[in-house]
C-alpha positions as CSV (number, residue, x, y, z in Angstrom):
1,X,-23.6,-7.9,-19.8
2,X,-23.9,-7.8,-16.2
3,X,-21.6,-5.6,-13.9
4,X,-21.7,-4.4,-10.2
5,X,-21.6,-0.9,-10.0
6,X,-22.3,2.5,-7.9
7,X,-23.7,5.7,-8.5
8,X,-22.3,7.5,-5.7
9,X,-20.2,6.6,-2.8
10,X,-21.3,4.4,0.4
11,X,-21.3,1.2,2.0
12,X,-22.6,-1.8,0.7
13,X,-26.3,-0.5,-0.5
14,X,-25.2,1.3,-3.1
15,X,-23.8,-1.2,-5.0
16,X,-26.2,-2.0,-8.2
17,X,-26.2,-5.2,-10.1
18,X,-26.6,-3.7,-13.6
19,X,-27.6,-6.6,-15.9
20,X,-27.4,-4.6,-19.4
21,X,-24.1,-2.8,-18.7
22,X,-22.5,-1.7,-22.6
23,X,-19.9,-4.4,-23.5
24,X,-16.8,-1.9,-23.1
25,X,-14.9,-0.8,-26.8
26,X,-11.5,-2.4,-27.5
27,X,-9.2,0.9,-27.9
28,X,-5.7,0.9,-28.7
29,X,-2.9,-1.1,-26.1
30,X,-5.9,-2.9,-24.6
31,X,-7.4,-5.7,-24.3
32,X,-11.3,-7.5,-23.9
33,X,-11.4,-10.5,-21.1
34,X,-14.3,-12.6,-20.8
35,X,-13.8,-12.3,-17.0
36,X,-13.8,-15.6,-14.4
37,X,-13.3,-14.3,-11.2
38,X,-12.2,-10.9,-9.9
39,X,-10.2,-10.8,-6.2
40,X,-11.3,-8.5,-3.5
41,X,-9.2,-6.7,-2.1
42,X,-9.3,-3.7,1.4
43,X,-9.3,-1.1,-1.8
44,X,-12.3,-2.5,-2.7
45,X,-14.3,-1.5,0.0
46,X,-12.6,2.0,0.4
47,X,-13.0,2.9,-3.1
48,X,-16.6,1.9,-2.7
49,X,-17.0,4.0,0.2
50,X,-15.1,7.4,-0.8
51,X,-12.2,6.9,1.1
52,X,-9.7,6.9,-1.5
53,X,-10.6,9.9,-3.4
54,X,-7.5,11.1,-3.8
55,X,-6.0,8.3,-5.9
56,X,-8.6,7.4,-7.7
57,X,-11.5,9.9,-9.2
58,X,-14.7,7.8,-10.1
59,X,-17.6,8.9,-13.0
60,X,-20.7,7.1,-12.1
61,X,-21.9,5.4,-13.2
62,X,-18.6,3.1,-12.3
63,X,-17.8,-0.7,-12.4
64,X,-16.1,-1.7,-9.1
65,X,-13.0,-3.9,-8.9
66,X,-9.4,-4.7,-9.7
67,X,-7.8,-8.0,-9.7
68,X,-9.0,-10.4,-12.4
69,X,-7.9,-13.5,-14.4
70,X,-9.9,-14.7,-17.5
71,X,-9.5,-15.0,-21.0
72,X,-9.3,-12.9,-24.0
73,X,-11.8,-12.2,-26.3
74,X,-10.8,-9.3,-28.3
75,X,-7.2,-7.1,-28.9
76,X,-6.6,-3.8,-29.6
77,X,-4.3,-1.9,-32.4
78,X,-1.2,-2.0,-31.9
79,X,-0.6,-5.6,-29.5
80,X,2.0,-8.0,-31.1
81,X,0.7,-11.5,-31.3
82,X,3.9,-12.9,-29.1
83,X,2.4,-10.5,-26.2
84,X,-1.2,-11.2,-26.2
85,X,-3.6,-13.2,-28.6
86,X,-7.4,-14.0,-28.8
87,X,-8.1,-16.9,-26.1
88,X,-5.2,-16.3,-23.9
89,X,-5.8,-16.9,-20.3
90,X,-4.5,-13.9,-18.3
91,X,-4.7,-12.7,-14.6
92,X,-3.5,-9.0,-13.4
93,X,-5.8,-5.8,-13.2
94,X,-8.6,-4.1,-15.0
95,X,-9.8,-1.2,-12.3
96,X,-10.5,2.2,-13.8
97,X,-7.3,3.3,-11.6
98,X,-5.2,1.2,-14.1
99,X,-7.1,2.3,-17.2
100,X,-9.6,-0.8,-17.5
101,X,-13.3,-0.9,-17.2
102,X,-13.6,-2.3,-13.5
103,X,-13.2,-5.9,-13.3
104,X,-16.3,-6.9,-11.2
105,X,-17.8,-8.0,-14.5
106,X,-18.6,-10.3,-16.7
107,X,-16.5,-8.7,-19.2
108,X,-13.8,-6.2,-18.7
109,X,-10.8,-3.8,-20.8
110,X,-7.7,-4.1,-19.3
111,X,-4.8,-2.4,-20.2
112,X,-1.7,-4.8,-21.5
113,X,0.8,-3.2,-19.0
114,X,-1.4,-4.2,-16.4
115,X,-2.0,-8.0,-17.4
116,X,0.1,-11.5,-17.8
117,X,-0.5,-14.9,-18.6
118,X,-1.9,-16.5,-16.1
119,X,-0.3,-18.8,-13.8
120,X,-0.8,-22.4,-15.2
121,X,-0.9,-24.2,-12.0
122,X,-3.7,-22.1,-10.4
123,X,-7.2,-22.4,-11.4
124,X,-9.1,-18.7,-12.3
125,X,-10.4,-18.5,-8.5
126,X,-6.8,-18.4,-7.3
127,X,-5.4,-16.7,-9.8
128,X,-8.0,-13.7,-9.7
129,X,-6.8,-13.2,-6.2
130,X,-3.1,-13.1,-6.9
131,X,-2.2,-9.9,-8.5
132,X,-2.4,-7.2,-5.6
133,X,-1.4,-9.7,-2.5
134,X,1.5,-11.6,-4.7
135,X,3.1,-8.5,-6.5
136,X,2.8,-6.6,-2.9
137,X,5.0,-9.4,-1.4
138,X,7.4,-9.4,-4.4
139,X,7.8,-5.9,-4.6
140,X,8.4,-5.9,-0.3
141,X,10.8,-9.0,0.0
142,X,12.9,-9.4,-3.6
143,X,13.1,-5.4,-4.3
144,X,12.9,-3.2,-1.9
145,X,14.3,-5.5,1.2
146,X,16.7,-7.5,-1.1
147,X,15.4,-10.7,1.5
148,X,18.3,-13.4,1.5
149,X,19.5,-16.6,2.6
150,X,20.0,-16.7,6.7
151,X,18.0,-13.4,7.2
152,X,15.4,-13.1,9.5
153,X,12.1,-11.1,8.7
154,X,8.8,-10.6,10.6
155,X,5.8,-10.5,8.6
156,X,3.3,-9.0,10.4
157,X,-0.8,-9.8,9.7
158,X,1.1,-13.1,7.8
159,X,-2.7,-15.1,7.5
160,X,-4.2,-13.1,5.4
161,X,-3.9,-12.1,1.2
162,X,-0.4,-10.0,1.4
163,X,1.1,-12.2,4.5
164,X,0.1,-15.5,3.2
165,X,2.4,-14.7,0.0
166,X,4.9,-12.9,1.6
167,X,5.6,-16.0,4.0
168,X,5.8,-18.1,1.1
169,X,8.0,-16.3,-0.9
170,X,10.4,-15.2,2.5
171,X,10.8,-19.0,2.8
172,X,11.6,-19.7,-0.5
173,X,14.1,-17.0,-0.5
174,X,16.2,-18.5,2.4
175,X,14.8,-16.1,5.6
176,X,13.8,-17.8,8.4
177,X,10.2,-16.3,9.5
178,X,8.3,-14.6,12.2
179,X,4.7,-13.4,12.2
180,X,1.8,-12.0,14.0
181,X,-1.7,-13.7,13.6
182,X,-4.6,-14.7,15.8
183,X,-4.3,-17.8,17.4
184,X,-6.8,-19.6,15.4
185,X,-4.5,-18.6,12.6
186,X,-1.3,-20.7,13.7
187,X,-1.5,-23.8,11.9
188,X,-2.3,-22.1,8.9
189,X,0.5,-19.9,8.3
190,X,3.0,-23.2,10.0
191,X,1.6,-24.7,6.8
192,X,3.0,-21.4,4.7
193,X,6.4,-22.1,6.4
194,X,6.4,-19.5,9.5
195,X,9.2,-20.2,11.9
196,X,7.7,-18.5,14.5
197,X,4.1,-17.5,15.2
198,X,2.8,-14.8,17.3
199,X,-0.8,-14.6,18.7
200,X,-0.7,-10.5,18.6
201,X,-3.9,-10.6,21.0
202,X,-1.5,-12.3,24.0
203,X,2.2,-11.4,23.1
204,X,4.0,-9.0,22.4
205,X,6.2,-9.6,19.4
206,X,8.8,-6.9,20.5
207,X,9.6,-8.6,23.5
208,X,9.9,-12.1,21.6
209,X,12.1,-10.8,18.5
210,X,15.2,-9.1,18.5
211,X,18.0,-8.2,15.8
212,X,15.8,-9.3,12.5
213,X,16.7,-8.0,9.1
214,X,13.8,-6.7,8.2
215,X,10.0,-6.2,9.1
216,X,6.9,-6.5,6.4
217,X,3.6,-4.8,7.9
218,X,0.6,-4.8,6.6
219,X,-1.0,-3.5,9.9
220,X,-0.1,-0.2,10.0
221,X,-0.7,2.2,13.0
222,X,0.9,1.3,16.6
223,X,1.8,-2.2,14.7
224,X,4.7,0.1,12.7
225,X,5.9,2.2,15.4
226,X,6.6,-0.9,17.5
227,X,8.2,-3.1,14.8
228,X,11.3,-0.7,14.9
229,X,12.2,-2.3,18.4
230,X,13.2,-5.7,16.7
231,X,15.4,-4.6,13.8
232,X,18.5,-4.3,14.1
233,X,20.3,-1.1,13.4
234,X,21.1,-0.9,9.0
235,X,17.7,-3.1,8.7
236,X,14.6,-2.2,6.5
237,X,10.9,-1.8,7.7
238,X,8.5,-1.8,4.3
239,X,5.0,-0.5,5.4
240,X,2.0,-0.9,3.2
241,X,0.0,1.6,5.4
242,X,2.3,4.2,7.3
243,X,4.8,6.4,5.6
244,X,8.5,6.7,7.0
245,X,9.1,8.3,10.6
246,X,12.2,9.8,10.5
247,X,12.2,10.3,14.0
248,X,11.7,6.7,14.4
249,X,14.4,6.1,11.8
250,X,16.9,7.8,13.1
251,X,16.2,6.6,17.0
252,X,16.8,3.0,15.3
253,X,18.8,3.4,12.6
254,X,16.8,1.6,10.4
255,X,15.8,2.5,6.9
256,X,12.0,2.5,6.1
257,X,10.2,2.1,2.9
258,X,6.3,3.2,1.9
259,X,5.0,0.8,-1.0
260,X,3.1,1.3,-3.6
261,X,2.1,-1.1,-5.4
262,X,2.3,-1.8,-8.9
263,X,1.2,-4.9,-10.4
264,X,3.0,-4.5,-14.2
265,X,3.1,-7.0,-16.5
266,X,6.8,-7.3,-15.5
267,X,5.9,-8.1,-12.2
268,X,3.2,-10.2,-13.2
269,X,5.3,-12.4,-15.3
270,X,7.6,-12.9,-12.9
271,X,5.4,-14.0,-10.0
272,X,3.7,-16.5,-12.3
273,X,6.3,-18.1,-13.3
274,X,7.6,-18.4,-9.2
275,X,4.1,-19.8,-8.8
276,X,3.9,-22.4,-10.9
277,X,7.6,-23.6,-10.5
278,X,7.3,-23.9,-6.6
279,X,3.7,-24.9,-6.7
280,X,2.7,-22.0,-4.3
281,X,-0.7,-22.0,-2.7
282,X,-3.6,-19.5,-3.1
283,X,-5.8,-19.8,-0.5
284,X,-9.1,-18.7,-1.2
285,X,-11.4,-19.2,2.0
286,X,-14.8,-17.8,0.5
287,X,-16.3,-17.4,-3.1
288,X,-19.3,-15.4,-3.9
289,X,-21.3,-14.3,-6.9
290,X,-21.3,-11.4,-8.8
291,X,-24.7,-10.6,-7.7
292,X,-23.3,-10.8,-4.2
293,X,-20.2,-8.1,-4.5
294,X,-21.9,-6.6,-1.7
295,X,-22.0,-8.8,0.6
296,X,-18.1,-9.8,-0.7
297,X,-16.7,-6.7,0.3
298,X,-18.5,-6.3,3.6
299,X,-16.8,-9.8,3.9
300,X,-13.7,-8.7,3.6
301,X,-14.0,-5.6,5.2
302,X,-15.3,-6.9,8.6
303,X,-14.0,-10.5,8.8
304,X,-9.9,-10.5,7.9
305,X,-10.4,-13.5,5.6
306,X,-7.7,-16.1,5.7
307,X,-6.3,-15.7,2.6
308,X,-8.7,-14.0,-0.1
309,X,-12.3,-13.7,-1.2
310,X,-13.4,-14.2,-4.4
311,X,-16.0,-13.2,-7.1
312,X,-16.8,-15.6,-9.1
313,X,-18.9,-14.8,-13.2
């Protein structure tokens, strides 16, 4: 089978295409997916490159990638058919940091806690690119910012994978919206539901909002330490990037949250069926091959998609 892969850390030459990678063994608690697509995602890149080390320790050679939906082909001892059966269509994640194979493959393990059916509405593009953004925005807004009716939240980079979900599931929850994006940007995330837009290159968002409930940011950096300005005091800030200030939380009296995270089955189910009861778009602004997961992640790297990039088998 064919699978992109590296053999030591770098940018985008040292991806390999290998086209007679071993079909990986079923083991116990996991499962084998014939894989459509696979999403790309920032961690893509930085895994690729090194720069995440820490988290995640690689033996070369190793398959790249993360999110995935597809279909089963083979289970492992010890699955119960009411969880998962042979030709199941399921999306969630099969990277080596969750115990798969690496799902920038034609086939790939995946680990059962890490997987769920797929959303019926989407089609495999979309739904390869939904389990990082869309459990990062339901983790954020339903449980760690308990988001309600009347509250007002600013989600900050809210065009691309993480914001375009979060917006979504902000307006379904009730919260009326504010977010940062480029002008060209602005009819886009209208289209999501934003209340408010911001072009972050010409205003400045902390002079435009004041007394919000809560802030998403997926910026990180000077983008966090401002956002404390607009929440009013008892508020939350959830960062994906910077971890609390204390100094900062105490100044405002606002609680603030790191996340983590983690796309479980739970989570998975759950976001699924929100999907496909509300109808909730996917954007997807670029596909690409397998043999082109290069070129993918320098994509996604260098450009700020609108939405997500995809591999497509």
């Amino acid at each position: 089978m064919k699978s992109a892969q590296i053999n030591k850390y770098g940018s985008s030459e040292v991806i390999e295409i290998n086209q007679s990678t071993s079909e990986p063994t079923v083991s116990s608690g996991k499962v084998l997916v014939i894989i459509k697509a696979a999403g790309i995602n920032p961690a893509d890149w930085k895994i690729r490159e090194g720069g995440l080390q820490q988290l995640v320790s690689l033996q070369f050679p190793s398959t790249l990638g993360v999110d995935f939906s597809g279909v089963i082909k083979q289970i492992g001892e010890g699955i119960s058919p009411s969880d998962f059966k042979q030709g199941d269509e399921v999306y969630g994640q099969a990277g080596v940091i969750n115990g798969g194979s690496g799902a920038f493959a034609e086939m790939a393990l995946a680990n059962t806690e890490s997987i769920a059916n797929k959303p019926k509405r989407l089609s495999h593009a979309e739904a390869a690119g939904l389990p990082l953004v869309g459990v990062s925005a339901w983790q954020a807004l339903v449980e760690n910012i308990g988001l309600s009716k009347g509250q007002k939240i600013l989600i900050h980079g809210g065009a691309g994978g993480i914001g375009s979900i979060a917006i979504q599931l902000a307006k379904y929850l009730g919260a009326d919206v504010a977010t940062t994006v480029s002008i060209n940007d602005k009819q886009f995330v209208q289209e999501l539901g934003a209340d408010q837009v911001i072009d972050y290159k010409t205003q400045t968002f902390e002079d435009l909002l004041h007394d919000y409930d809560a802030v998403f940011d997926t910026v990180g950096d000077e983008t966090y330490r401002r956002s404390f300005k607009v929440i009013k005091k008892g508020g939350v800030i959830v960062s994906m990037l910077d971890q609390p200030d204390s100094e900062l939380m105490n100044q405002y009296g606002v609680k603030a949250i790191f996340q983590f995270t983690q796309a479980d089955r739970e989570r998975l189910t759950k976001l699924a069926q929100w999907v496909d009861e509300n109808n909730i778009r996917v954007n997807v602004e670029k596909t690409f091959l397998l043999d082109e997961a290069g070129d993918a992640l320098d994509y996604q790297k260098d450009v700020h998609p609108r939405g997500k990039v995809v591999l497509a088998m």
